[in-house]
MINU-842677 format. One line per 4 residues: number of its first residue (from 1); their letters; for each residue x negated, y negated, z of C-alpha. Coordinates in nm, 4 decimals, padded with zeros to 6 digits. Layout:
N
NUM = A = X Y Z  ...
// end
This chain:
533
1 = XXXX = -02.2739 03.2012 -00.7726  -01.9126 03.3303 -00.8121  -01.8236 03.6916 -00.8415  -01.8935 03.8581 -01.2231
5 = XXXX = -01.5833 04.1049 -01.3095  -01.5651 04.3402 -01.5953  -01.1936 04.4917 -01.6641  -01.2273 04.7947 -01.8836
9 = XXXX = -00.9982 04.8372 -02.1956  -00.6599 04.9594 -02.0720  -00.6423 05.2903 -02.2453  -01.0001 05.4706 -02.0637
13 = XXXX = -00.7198 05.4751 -01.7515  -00.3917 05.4858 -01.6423  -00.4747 05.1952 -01.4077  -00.7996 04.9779 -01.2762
17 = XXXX = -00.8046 04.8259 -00.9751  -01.0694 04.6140 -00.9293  -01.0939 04.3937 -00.5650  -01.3298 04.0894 -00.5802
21 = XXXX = -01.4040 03.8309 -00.3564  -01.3229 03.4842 -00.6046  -01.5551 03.2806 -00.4775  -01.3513 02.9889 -00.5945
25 = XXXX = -01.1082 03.0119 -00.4135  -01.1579 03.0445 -00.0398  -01.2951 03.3486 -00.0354  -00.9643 03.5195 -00.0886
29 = XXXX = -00.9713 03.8671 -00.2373  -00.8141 03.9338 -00.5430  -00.6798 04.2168 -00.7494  -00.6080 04.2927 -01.1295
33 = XXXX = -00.3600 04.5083 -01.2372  -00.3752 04.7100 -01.5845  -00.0642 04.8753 -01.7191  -00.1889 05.1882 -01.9622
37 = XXXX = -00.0621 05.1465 -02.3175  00.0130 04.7704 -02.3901  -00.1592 04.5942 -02.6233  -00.1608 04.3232 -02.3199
41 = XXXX = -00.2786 04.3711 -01.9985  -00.0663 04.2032 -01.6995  -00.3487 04.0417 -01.4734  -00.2247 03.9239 -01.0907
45 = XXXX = -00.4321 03.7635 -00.8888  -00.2818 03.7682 -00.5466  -00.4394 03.4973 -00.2983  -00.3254 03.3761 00.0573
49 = XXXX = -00.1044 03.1115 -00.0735  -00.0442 03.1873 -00.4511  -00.0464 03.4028 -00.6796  -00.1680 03.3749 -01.1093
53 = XXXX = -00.0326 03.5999 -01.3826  -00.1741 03.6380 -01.6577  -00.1297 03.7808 -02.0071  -00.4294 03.9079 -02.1710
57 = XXXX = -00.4307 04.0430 -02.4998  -00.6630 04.3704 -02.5018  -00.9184 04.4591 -02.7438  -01.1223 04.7479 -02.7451
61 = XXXX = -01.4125 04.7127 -02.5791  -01.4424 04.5302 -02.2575  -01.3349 04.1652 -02.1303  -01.6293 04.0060 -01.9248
65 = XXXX = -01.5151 03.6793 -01.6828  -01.7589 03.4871 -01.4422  -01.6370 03.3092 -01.1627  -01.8595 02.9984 -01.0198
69 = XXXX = -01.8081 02.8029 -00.7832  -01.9715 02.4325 -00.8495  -02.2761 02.3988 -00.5643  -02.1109 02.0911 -00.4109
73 = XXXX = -01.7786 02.2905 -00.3388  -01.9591 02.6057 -00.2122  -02.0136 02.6670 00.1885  -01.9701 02.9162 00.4051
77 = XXXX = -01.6587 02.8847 00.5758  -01.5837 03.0136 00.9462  -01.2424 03.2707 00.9066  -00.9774 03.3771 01.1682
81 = XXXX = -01.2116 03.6669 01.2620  -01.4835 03.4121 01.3074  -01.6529 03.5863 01.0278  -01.8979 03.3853 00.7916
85 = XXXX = -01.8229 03.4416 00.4243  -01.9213 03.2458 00.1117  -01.6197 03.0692 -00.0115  -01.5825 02.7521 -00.1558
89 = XXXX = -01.4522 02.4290 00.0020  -01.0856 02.2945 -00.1253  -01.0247 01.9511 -00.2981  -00.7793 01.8710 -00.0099
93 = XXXX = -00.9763 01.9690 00.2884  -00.8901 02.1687 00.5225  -01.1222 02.3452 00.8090  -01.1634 02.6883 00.9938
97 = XXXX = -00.8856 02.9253 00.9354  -00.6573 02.6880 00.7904  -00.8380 02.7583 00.4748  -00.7765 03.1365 00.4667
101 = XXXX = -00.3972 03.1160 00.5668  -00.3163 02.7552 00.3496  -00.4143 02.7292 -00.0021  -00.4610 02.3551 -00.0993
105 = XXXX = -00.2241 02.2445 -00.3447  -00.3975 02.1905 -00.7152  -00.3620 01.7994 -00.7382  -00.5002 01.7400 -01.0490
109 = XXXX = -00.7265 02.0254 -01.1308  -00.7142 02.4345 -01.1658  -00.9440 02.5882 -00.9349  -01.2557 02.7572 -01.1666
113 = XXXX = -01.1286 03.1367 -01.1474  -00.7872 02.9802 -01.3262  -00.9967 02.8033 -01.6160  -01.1913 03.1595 -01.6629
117 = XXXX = -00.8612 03.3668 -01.6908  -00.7174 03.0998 -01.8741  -00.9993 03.0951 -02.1609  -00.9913 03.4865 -02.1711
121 = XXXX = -00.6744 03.4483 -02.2765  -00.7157 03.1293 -02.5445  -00.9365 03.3537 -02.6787  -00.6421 03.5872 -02.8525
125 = XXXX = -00.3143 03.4623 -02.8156  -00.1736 03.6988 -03.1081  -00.1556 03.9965 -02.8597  00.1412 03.8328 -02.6557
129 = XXXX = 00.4524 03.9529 -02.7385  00.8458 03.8785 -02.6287  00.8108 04.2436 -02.4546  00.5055 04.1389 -02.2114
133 = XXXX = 00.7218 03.8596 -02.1212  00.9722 04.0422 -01.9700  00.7297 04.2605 -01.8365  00.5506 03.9486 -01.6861
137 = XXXX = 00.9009 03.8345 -01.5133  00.9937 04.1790 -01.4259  00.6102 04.2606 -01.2238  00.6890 03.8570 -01.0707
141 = XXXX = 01.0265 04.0044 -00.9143  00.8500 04.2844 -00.7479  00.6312 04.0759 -00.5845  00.8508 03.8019 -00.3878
145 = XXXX = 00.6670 03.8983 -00.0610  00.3547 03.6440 -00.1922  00.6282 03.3614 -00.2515  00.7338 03.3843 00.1090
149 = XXXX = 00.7722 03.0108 00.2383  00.5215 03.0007 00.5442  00.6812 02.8185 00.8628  00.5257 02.6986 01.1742
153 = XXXX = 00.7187 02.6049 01.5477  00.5754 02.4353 01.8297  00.6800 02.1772 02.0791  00.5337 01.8448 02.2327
157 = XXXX = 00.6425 01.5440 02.4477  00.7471 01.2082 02.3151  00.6450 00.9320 02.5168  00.9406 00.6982 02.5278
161 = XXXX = 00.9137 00.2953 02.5204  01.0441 00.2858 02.8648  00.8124 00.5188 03.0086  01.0600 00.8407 02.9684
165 = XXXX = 00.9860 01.1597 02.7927  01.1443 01.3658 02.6008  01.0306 01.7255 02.4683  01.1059 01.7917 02.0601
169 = XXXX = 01.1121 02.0468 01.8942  00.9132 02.0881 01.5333  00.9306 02.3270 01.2339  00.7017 02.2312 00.9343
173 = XXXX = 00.7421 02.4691 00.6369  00.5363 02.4608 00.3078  00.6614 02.4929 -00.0430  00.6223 02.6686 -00.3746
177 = XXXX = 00.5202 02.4973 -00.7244  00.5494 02.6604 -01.0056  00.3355 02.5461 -01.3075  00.2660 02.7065 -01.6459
181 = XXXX = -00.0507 02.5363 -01.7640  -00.0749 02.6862 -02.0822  00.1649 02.9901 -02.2780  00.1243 03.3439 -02.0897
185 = XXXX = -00.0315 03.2015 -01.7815  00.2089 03.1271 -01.4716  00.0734 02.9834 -01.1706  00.2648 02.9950 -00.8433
189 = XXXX = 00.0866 02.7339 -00.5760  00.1903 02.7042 -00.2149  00.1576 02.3660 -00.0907  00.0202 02.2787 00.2803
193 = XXXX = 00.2782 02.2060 00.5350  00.5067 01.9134 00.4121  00.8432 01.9493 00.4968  00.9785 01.9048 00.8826
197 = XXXX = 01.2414 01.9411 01.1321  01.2603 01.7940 01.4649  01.5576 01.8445 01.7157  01.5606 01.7238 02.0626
201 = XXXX = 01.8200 01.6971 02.3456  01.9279 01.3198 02.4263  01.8255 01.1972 02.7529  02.1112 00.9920 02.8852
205 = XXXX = 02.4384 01.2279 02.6961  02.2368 01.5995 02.6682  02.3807 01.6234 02.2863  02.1285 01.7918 02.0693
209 = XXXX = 02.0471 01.5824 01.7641  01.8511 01.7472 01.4528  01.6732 01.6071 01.2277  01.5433 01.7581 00.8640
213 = XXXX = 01.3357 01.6296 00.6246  01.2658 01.6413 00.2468  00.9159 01.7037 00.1323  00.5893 01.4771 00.1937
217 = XXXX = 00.7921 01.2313 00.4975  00.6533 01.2763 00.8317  00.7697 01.2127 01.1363  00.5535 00.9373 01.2711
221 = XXXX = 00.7910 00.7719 01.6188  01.0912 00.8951 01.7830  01.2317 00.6682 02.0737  01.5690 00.5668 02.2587
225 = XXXX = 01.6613 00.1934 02.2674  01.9856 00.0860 02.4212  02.1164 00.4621 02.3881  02.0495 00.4780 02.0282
229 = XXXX = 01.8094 00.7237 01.8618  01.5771 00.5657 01.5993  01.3103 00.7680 01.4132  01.0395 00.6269 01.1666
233 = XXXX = 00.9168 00.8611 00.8950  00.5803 00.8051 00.6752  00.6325 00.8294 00.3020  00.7052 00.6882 -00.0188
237 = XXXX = 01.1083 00.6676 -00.1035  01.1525 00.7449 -00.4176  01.4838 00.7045 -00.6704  01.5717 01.0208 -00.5561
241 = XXXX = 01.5436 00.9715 -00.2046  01.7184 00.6055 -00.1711  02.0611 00.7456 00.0220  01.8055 00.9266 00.2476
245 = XXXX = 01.5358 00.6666 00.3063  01.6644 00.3938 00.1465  01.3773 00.1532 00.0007  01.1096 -00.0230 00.1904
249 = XXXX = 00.8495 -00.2057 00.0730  00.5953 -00.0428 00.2918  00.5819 00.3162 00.2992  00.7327 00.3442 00.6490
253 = XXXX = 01.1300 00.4102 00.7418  01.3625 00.3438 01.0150  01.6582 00.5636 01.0464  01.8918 00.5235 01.3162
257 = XXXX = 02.1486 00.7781 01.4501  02.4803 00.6889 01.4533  02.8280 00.8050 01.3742  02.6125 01.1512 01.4095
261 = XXXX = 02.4015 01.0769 01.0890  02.0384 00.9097 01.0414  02.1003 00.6345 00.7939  01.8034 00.3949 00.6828
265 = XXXX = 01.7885 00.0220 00.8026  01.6022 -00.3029 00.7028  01.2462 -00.3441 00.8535  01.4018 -00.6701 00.9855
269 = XXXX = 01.6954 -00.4909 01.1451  01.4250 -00.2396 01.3436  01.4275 -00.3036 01.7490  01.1190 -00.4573 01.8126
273 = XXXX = 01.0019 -00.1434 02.0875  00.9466 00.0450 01.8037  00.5470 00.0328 01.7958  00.3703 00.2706 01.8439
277 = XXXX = 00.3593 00.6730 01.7013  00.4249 00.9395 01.9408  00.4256 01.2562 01.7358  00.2215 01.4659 01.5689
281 = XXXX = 00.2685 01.6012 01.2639  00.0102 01.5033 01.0221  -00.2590 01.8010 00.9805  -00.0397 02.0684 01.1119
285 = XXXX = -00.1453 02.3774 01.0635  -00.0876 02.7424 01.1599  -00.2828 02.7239 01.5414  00.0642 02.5394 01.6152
289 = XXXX = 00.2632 02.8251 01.6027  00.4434 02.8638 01.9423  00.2364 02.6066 02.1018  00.3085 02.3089 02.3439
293 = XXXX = 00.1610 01.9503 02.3417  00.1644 01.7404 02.6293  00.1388 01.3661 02.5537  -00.2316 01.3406 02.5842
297 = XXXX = -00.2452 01.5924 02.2917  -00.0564 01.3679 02.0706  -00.2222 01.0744 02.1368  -00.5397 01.2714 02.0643
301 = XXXX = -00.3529 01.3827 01.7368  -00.2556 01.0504 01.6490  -00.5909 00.8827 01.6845  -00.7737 01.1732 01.4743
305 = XXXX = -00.4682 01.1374 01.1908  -00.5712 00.7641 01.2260  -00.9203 00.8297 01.1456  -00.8769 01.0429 00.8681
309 = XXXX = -00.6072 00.8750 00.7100  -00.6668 00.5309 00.5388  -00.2573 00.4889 00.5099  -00.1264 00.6473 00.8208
313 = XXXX = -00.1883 00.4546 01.1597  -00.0510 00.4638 01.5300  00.0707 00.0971 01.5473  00.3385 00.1177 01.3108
317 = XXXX = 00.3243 -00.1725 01.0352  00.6112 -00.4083 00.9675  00.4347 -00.6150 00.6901  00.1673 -00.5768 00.4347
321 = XXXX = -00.0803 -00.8317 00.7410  -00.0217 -00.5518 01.0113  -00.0507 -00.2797 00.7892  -00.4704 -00.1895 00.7603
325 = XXXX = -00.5037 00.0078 00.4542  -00.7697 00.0347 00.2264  -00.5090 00.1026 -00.0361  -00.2813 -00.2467 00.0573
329 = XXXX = -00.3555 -00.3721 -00.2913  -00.2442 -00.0871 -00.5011  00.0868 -00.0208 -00.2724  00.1851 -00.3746 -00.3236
333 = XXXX = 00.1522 -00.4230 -00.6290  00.1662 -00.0431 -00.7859  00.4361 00.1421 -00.9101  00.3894 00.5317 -00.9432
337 = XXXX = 00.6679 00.7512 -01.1169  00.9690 00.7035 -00.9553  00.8636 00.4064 -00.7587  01.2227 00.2494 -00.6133
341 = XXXX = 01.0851 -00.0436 -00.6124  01.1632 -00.2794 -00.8535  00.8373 -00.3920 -01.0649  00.5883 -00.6195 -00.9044
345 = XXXX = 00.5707 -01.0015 -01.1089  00.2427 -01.1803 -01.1524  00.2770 -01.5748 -01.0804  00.4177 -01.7622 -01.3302
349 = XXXX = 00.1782 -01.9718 -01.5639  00.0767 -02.3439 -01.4727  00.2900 -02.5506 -01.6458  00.0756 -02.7299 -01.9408
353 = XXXX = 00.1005 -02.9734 -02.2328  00.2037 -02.7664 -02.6000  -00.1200 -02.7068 -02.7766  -00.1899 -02.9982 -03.0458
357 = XXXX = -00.3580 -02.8831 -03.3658  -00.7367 -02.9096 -03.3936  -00.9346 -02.9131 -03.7294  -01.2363 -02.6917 -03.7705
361 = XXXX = -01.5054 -02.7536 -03.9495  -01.7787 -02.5342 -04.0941  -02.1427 -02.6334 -03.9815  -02.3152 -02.2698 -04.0726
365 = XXXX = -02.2381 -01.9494 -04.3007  -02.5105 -01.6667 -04.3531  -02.4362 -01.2704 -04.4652  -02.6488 -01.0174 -04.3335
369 = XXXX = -02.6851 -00.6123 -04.3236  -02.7014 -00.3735 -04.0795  -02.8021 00.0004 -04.0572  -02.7219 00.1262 -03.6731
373 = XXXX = -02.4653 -00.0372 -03.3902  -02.7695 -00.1316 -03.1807  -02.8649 -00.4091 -03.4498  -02.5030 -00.5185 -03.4497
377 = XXXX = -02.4768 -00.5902 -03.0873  -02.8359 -00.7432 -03.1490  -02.7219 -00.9900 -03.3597  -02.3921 -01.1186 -03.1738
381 = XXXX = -02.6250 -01.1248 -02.8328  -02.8746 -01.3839 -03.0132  -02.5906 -01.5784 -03.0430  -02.4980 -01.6428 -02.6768
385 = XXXX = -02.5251 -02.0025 -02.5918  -02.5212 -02.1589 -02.2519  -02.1574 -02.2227 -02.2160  -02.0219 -01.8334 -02.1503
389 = XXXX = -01.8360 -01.6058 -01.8883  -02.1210 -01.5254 -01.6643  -02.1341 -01.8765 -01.5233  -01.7591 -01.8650 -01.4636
393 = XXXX = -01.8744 -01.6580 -01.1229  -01.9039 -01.9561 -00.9354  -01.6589 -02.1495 -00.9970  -01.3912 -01.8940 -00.9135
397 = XXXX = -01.2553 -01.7033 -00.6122  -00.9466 -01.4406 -00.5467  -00.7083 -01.6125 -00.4172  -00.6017 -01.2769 -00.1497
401 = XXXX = -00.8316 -00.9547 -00.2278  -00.5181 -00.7825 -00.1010  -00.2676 -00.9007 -00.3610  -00.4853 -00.9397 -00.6899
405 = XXXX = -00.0835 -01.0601 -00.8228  -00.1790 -01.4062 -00.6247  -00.4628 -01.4657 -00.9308  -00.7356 -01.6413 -00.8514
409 = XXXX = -00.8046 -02.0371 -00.7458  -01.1082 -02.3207 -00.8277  -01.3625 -02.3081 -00.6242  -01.4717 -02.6551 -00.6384
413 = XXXX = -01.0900 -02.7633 -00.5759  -01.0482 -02.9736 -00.2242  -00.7179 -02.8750 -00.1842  -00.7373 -02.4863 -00.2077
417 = XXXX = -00.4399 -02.4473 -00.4519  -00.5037 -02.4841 -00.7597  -00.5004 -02.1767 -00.9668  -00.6063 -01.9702 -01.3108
421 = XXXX = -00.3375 -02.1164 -01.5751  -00.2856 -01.8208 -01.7445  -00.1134 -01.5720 -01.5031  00.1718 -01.3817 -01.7157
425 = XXXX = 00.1437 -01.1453 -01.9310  -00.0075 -01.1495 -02.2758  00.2229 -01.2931 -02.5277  00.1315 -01.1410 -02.8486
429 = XXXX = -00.0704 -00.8090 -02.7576  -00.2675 -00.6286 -02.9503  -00.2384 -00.2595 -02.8059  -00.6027 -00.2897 -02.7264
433 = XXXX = -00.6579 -00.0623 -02.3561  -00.7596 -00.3005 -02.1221  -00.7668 -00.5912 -02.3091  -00.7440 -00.9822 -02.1400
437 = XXXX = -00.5079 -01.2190 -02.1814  -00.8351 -01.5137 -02.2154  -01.1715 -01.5312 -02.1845  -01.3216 -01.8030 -01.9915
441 = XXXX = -01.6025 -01.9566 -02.0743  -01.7949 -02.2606 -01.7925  -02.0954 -02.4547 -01.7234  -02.1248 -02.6177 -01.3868
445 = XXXX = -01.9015 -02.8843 -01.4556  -01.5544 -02.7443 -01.7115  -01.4010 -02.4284 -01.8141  -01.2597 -02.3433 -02.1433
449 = XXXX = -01.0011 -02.1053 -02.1719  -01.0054 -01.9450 -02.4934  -00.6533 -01.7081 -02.5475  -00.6143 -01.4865 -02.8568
453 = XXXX = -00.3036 -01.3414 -02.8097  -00.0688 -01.6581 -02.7337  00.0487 -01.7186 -03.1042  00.0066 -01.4449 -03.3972
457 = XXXX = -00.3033 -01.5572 -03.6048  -00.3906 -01.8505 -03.3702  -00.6400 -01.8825 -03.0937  -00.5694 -02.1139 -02.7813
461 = XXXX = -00.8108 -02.3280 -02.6488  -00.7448 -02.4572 -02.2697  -01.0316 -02.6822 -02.0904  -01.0610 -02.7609 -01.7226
465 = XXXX = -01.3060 -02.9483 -01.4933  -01.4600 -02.7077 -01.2248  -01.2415 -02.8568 -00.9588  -00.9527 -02.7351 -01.1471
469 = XXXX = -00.8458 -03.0827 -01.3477  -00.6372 -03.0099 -01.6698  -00.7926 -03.2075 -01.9733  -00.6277 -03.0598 -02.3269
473 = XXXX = -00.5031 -02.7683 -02.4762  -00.5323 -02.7475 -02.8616  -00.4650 -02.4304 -03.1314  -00.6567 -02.3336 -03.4354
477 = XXXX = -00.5991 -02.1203 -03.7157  -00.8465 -01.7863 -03.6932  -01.0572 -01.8533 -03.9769  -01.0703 -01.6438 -04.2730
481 = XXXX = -01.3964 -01.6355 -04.3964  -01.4252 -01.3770 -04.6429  -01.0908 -01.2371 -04.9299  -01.0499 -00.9033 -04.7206
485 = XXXX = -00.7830 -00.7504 -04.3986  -01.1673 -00.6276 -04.2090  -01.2125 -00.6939 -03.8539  -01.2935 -01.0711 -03.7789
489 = XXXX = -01.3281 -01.2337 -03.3951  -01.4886 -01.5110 -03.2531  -01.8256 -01.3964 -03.0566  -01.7915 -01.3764 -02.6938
493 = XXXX = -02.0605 -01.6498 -02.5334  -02.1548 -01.8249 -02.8448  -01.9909 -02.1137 -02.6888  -02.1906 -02.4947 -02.7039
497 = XXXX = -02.0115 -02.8109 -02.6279  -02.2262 -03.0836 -02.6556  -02.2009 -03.4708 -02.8288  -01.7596 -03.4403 -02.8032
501 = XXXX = -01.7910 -03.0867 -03.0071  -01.7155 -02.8021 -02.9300  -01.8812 -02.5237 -03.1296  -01.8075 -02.1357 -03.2012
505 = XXXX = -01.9699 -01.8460 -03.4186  -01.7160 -01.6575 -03.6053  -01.7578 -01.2492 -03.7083  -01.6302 -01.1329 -04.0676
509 = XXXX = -01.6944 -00.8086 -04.1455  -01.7441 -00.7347 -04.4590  -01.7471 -00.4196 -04.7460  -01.9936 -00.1543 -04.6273
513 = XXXX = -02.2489 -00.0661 -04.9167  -02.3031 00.3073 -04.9247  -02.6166 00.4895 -04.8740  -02.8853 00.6110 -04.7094
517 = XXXX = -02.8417 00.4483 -04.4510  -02.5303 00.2897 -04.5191  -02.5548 -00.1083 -04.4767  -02.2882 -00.2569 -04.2908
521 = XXXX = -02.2581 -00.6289 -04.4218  -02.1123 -00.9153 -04.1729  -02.0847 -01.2587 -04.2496  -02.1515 -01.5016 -03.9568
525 = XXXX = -02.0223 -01.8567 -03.9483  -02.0705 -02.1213 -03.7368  -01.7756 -02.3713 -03.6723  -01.6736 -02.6514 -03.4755
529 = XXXX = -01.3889 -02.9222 -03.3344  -01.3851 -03.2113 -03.2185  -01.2564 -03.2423 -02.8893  -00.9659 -03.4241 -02.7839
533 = X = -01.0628 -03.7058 -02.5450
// end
């Protein structure tokens, strides 16, 4: 259970000072400012690695917030005096006094003391005035000594490709972000160590060469080849970062030193020494401050980073086969903001026959009512019929489970190469989230492809054999079976083929009848083509 705090109305003092222990935040202690005569109170919460100021209206009376931390965050973590306090346990990790000198950065979420300020504050915006905003960036000025930029030094040997070794010197610093969630509530978080610099002394001319890095690239190999430098940094170039890093496909760089400058090169372009990591900078912390590692230490370092990274590892990848992520999928085929990548392609389609024209015919028509959502899906699940998706299971396979782009092949096909016709994107969507380009409906022995969204107000019908034989594509017009714009669709698994037919039921909704309950009318209709032969 977090900390409960009660801040008494401004004007009983000239200030309140109240310490607390957050309990949501590391264990860091915390304290609360009150300014006499406002009709806002300034609230700063100073913390290891941030600090939040707030702007809280007062009204007389008293302002109660509770802290909590949720059970499966809280433990009792071991501090820098090796003391045991109740804290809670950070979203990015993070272990023994790393926690009380690093705050994790936010990610996607405010920690719970945040929220419980923040809501205090929803509560009655009125009170904030253009005054207390001054006031609020005049008390932030007077406190710059929380914004300090933390930075750590230490040194450690690089074990060269020929056996040589060479001793580099590191600085990692962390950073400041500055977020304003909501109006009157500023939030300064400092990051974990993410930005480095390396400079080491070159082993055949004694010329010191520095290196500096932008934010969230580490350093993962530094070698010599043929009197050249090369270094290879983890991280994902951005648009912004191109002339640095330039663009790889995988999320590793090679930069070599010449004409006194690092400058990015090809992959393909990379001597082929460069292998395995020999530094150490992923989980650095502040128990490297003025600190030496031999080479056994960064191996050690390396292997643990290994372990509890799934995207960094010691043998540095060259392709997408070497590289074992459990994330290869998503960074091939992914693009995140800023991505400089250009857009991944799926495969093109199979290259089919035009649709020809098929007739439909009515065999069935019934309306019926319904009261509740349950009946509804009732009534289109007693239409399933034994042609539908769930048998389509086994006649299908990915075609690489670590590039879902490739699509997927037949099962039953000898060859191994035959693929899913319908690979591109959808041609005519409907802004539906999540919505398929076909549904595919088998028995043990074809597969009918049935596509929606290829022409506006026409649904394509593809068939297969299992082994992955084309036999016919035809179109044909959605039917309109009632004189109204409602919802109508064909029912998923209400598929029969039997006797050269293939048969359908078709959904109309119709005019809802008010009362109690309402009755929610349909109008189901059963239709049918013959099939080309």
């Amino acid at each position: 259970m977090g900390p409960r705090l009660i801040l008494s109305n401004a004007q009983k003092s000239a200030r309140t000072h109240t310490a607390i222990s957050t309990g949501g935040i590391l264990g860091a202690r915390g304290k609360f400012d009150l300014p006499k005569d406002k009709s806002a109170a300034i609230a700063v919460l100073r913390q290891p690695g941030s600090i939040h100021l707030l702007i809280l209206p007062v009204n007389p009376g008293w302002i109660k917030i509770t802290v909590q931390c949720m059970p499966k965050y809280r433990y009792t973590i071991n501090t820098v005096e090796k003391q045991n306090k109740q804290g809670c346990k950070p979203r990015s990790g993070g272990f023994d006094g790393q926690l009380m000198e690093q705050s994790p950065t936010y990610r996607a979420f405010f920690g719970a003391l945040d929220i419980a300020l923040g809501i205090a504050f929803m509560k009655n915006p009125k009170g904030l005035q253009r005054i207390e905003w001054l006031i609020a960036v005049f008390f932030l000025a007077l406190s710059t000594q929380v914004f300090a930029i933390n930075s750590v030094d230490w040194t450690e040997d690089a074990l060269l490709h020929d056996g040589r070794v060479i001793k580099v010197e590191f600085q990692a610093t962390n950073t400041i972000d500055v977020s304003m969630p909501w109006p009157g509530y500023v939030n300064f978080q400092k990051s974990s160590f993410n930005k480095y610099q390396l400079e080491f002394k070159h082993p055949d001319t004694n010329k010191r060469i520095v290196w500096k890095g932008v934010r969230y690239f580490n350093p993962m190999l530094l070698d010599i080849v043929d009197g050249t430098p090369y270094l290879v940094v983890f991280g994902r170039p951005t648009k912004d970062t191109t002339e640095i890093y330039g663009c790889p496909e995988l999320p590793y760089t090679y930069l070599r030193y010449t004409a006194y400058k690092w400058k990015p090169i090809p992959v393909e372009q990379a001597p082929a020494s460069l292998v395995n990591s020999n530094l150490s900078t992923s989980g650095v912390w502040t128990g490297y401050e003025g600190r030496h590692f031999d080479v056994s230490d960064v191996a050690r370092f390396v292997r643990e980073a290994e372990g509890e990274s799934r995207q960094m590892q010691g043998k540095i990848p060259k392709t997408y086969d070497e590289w074992h992520t459990a994330y290869k999928n998503s960074e091939r085929n992914e693009r995140k903001f800023g991505d400089c990548r250009p857009p991944s392609q799926p495969l093109p389609d199979i290259s089919i026959p035009k649709p020809t024209d098929a007739v439909l015919e009515a065999v069935e028509s019934s309306d019926y009512a319904l009261t509740t959502s349950d009946e509804y899906y009732k009534s289109l699940w007693a239409k399933k019929g034994p042609v539908n998706r769930g048998n389509c299971s086994m006649l299908f396979k990915i075609a690489d489970r670590e590039n879902v782009m490739l699509g997927e092949l037949f099962i039953n096909d000898l060859t191994g190469m035959k693929r899913h016709p319908y690979t591109g994107p959808i041609p005519v969507p409907s802004g539906r989230i999540l919505e398929n380009r076909t549904e595919r409906y088998c028995n043990d022995k074809f597969v009918w492809f049935v596509a929606e969204h290829e022409e506006l107000g026409k649904t394509v019908i593809t068939k297969y054999t299992s082994s992955g034989d084309f036999l016919y594509n035809v179109r044909i017009v959605n039917p309109k079976t009632a004189d109204n714009n409602l919802s109508r669709s064909m029912v998923l698994d209400s598929i029969t083929a039997d006797n050269g037919y293939f048969h359908f039921f078709w959904d109309q909704s119709l005019p809802t009848v008010q009362g109690t309950p309402p009755q929610y009318w349909h109008r189901m209709t059963k239709f049918r083509f013959k099939e080309p032969t």
